[in-house]
C-alpha positions as CSV (number, residue, x, y, z in Angstrom):
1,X,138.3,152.0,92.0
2,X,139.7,155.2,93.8
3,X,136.7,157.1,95.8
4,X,134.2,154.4,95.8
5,X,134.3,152.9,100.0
6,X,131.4,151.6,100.9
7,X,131.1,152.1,104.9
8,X,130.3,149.0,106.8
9,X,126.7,149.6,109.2
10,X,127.0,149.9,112.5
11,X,127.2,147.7,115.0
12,X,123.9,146.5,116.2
13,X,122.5,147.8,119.1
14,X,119.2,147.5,120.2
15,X,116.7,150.9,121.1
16,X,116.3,149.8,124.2
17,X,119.9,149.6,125.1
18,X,120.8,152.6,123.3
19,X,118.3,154.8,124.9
20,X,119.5,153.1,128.2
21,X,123.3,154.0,128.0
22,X,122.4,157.6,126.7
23,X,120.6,158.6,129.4
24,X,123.3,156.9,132.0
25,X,125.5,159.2,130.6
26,X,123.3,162.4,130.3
27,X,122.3,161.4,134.4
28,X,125.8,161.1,135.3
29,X,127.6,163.5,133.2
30,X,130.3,161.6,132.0
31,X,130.9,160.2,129.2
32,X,129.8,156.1,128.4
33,X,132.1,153.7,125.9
34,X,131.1,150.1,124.3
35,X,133.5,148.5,123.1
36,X,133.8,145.3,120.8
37,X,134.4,143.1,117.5
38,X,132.1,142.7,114.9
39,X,132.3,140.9,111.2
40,X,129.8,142.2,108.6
41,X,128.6,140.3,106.2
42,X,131.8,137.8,106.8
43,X,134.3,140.3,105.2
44,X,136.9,141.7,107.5
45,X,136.1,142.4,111.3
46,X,136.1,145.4,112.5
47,X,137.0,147.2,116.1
48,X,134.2,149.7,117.1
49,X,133.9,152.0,120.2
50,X,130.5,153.8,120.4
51,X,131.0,156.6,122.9
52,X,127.5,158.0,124.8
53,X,128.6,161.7,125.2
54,X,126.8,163.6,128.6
55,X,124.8,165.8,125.8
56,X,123.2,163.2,124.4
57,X,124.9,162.8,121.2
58,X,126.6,159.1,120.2
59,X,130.1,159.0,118.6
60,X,131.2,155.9,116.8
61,X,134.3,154.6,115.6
62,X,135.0,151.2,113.1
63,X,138.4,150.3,112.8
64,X,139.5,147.4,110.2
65,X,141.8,145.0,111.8
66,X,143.6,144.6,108.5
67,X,144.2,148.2,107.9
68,X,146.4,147.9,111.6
69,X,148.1,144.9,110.7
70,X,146.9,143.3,114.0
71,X,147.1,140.2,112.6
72,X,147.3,139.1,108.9
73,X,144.6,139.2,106.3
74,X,143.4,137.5,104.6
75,X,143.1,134.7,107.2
76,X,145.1,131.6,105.7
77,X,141.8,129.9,105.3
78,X,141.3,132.0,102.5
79,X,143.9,132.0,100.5
């Protein structure tokens, strides 16, 4: 149905290592990236990049895989 997406959660990170790469990147004054691949709740994966800006903020960014045609989906498995 048009307008209903649900968002997928964020990758997980843990405090610790949050807190850890936010103040790298307040100390330093640039800005910090993680990068990876997650699958939530074995649907799709997803590309995310959570960026540690030098003002303390966090920016994050999902990308489906399917929705760039990196590869085809479903995976033939599931068809």
């Amino acid at each position: 149905m048009a307008g209903l997406h649900r968002r997928p959660a964020e990758p997980a990170t843990s405090p610790r290592e949050d807190a850890v790469l936010r103040r790298r990147a307040v100390a330093s004054g640039q800005p910090l990236a993680r990068e990876g691949v997650v699958v939530l709740d074995g649907e799709a994966p997803f590309l995310f990049r959570d960026e540690y800006l030098p003002d303390g903020q966090l920016r994050t960014a999902l990308v489906r895989l399917d929705a760039v045609r990196v590869f085809p989906f479903p995976p033939p498995d599931r068809l």
